[in-house]
N, C-alpha and C positions, 0 to 999 in steps of 0.2 A: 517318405517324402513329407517334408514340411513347407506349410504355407511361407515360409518367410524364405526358401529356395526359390519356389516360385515368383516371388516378389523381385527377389536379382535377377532371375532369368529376364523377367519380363522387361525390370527396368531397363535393363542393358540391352535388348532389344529395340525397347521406346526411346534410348540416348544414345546407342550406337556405339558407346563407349563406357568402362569399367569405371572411370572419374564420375563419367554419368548418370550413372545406374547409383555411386555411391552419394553423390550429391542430391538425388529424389531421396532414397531410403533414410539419408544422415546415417551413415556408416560410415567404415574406411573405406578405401579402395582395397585391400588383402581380404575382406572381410565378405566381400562381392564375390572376388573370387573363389574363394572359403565355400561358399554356397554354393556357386555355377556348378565348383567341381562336384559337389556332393551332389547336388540333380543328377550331374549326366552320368555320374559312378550310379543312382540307382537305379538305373535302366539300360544302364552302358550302352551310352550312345555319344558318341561326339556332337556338340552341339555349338562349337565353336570351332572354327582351323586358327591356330595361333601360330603358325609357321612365321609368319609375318611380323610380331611379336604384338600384336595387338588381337583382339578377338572379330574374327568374322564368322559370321550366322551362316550353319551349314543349310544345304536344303531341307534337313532332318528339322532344324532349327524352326525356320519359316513355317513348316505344316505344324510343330507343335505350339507354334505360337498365337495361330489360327485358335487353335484349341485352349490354351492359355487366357487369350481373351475374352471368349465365349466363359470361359466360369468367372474371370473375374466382371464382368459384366452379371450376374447373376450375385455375385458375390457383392457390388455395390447396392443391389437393388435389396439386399439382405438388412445393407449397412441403413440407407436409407429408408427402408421399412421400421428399422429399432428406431431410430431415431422418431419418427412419425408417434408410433407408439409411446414413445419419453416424453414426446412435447407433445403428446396424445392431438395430434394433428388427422390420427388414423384410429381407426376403435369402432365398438358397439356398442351402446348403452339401450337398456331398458328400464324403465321406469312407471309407475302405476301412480297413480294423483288424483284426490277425490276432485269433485268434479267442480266445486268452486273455485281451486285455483289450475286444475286441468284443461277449462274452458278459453282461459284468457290469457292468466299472465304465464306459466309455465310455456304456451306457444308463442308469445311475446319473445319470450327467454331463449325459446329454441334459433327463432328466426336470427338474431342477432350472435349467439354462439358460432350458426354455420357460416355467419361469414371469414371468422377465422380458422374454422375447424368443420370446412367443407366436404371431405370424405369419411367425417363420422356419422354410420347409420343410428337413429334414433327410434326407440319401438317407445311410443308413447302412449299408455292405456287410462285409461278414464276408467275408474270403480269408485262403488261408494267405502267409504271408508275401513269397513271390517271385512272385504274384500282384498284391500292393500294390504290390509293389513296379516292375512292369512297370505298372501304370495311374498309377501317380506318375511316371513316366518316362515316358509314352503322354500324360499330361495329362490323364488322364479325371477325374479327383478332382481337389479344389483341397488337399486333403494324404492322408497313409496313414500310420499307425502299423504298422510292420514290424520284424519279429527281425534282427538282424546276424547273420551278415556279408551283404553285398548287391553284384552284382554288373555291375548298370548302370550307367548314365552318360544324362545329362540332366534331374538333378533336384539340388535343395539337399537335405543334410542335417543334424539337427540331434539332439543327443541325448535322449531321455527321458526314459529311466531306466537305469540299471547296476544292479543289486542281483542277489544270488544267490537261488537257484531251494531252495524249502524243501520237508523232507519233511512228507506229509501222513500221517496213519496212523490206525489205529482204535483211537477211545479205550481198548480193553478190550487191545492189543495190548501184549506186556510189553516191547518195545522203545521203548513209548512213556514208558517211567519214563527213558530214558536224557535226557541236558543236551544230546547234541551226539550225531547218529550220522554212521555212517563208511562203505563201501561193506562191509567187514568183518563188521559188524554186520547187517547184511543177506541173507547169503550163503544162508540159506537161508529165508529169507520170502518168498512172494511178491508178484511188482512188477507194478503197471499203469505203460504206460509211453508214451510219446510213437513216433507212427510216425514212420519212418525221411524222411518229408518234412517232416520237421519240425524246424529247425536247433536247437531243444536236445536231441534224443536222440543228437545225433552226438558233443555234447558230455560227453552222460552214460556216453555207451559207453567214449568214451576215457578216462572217469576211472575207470570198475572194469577196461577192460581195464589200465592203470595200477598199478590195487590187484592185480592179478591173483584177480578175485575174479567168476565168471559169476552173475548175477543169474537170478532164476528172472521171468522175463515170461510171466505167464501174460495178460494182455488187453493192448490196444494200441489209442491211440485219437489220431486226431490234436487232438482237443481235451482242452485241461488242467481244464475245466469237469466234460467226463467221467471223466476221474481223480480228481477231489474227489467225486464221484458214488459211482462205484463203492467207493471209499475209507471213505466214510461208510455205506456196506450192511456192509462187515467183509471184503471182498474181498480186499486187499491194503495193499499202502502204495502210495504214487507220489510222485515230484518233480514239484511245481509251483510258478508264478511268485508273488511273492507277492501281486499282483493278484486271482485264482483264489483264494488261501490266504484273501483277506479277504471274496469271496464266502462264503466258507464257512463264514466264522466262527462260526455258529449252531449249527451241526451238530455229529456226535458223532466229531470228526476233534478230534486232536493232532498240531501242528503243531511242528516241533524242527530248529534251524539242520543243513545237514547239510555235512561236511567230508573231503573239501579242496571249499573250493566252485568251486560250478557256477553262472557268470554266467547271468543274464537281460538281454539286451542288447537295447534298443527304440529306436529312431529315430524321428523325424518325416522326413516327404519330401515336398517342394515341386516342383510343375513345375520345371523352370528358368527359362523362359522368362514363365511372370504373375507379377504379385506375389500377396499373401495380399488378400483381399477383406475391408471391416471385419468381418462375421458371421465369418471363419472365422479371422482376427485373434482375435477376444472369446472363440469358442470352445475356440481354442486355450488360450487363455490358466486358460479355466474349468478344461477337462483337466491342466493343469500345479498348479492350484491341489488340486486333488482327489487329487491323485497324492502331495500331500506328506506327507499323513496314513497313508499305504502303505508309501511307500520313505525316506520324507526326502527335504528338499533337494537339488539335483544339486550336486557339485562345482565348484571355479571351474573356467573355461577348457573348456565345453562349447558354442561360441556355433558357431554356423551358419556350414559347411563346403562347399563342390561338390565334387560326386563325379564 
């Protein structure tokens, strides 16, 4: 038995007639026929009387057509499922994001994805960076956004974002009149600041030990979320990415480039070994689009590398 037997049974069931059944399928009409007879030759059943010279549905006809219906109804929802999955309208995605940009704008991204891609479940996890960075390497995610530098093997990588890490500060603060601050400038205010597991405090440290200039870190957090936090009570100043900076925006924080700068360096990370799934394809893509309004455009010559 072939599906495309089935199809003329049925049609000619749904039309009543062999012109009809041929005019759904775009066949001949010989061609309809061609088919009926081979159904009911493989079960030898008559399932037309043609005494009449036209085809009428035996009773044998009408119970299997019960049945007929019943798979093809199973059979659209098959059709309609692939489809879901092409235009990834249907799917799973998981995904790991360090916590500066897992806080804010990645769920930003989420909320406005499901309005047109409402029955895709999303597992969305928060780690610090060499966390992602080992479940992208593990395979456990189909990607992870993670800080540079990284120091595994068995994943692709692909860039983000580059842009430098801004100071945030309180509006009422008088450093916040300055165009551009400097590690100099800071020397004695106090800084909330990124714990020591955290790949841009390593990098902030080396830029005032540099300036030769000891910063006063009074709180430490390893989320940059809580540094726009504390920042906005009148606590301190702090460096954060400009992801974070744009969470923030509402609030009674001044934000002012700060120099010599201090990269924010983000990666995408792909198992090595699957490809990207269409949902986590589109998603990606939404994240890359959201991101332009933040940092700008990426550079030419950042295309996907193995590490």
């Amino acid at each position: 038995m072939r599906l495309r037997q089935l199809e003329a049974f049925r049609a000619t069931m749904i039309s009543g007639t062999v012109s009809g059944a041929a005019e759904i399928l775009q066949i001949s009409q010989p061609a309809v026929s061609r088919l009926i007879e081979k159904f009911e030759g493989n079960f030898n059943i008559t399932l037309f009387d043609r005494s009449t010279g036209r085809l009428v549905p035996t009773p044998e006809a009408q119970l299997l057509y019960e049945e007929v219906e019943r798979a093809f109804s199973s059979i659209d929802k098959i059709r309609h499922a692939a489809f879901d999955i092409q235009s990834a309208k249907r799917g799973q995605l998981d995904l790991a994001c360090l916590p500066s940009l897992g806080l804010g704008f990645v769920p930003s991204v989420i909320a406005e994805f499901a309005v047109e891609h409402p029955d895709v479940r999303i597992r969305h996890d928060i780690q610090i960076s060499a966390k992602v960075e080992e479940w992208a390497a593990s395979q456990q995610v189909d990607f992870g956004l993670a800080e540079f530098p990284f120091h595994r093997s068995g994943f692709v990588m692909e860039d983000f974002c580059t842009t430098p890490y801004v100071l945030a500060i309180p509006s009422h603060f008088e450093v916040a009149k300055l165009e551009v601050v400097t590690p100099q400038d800071l020397a004695d205010i106090p800084m909330i600041v990124l714990t020591r597991a955290c790949a841009g405090r390593h990098r902030i440290d080396q830029v005032f030990q540099a300036a030769g200039v000891n910063y006063k870190a009074i709180y430490e957090t390893p989320f940059a979320s809580a540094i726009g936090s504390l920042v906005a009570k009148g606590l301190g100043v702090g460096l954060i990415d400009p992801f974070t900076a744009h969470d923030f925006k509402d609030h009674p924080i001044v934000v002012r480039p700060f120099e010599p700068a201090i990269i924010f360096h983000v990666g995408v990370l792909y198992p090595g070994h699957r490809p990207l799934s269409k949902v986590a394809s589109r998603f990606l893509a939404a994240l890359r689009a959201a991101r332009i309004p933040i940092t700008g455009p990426m550079p030419a010559g950042t295309a996907s590398e193995a590490i």
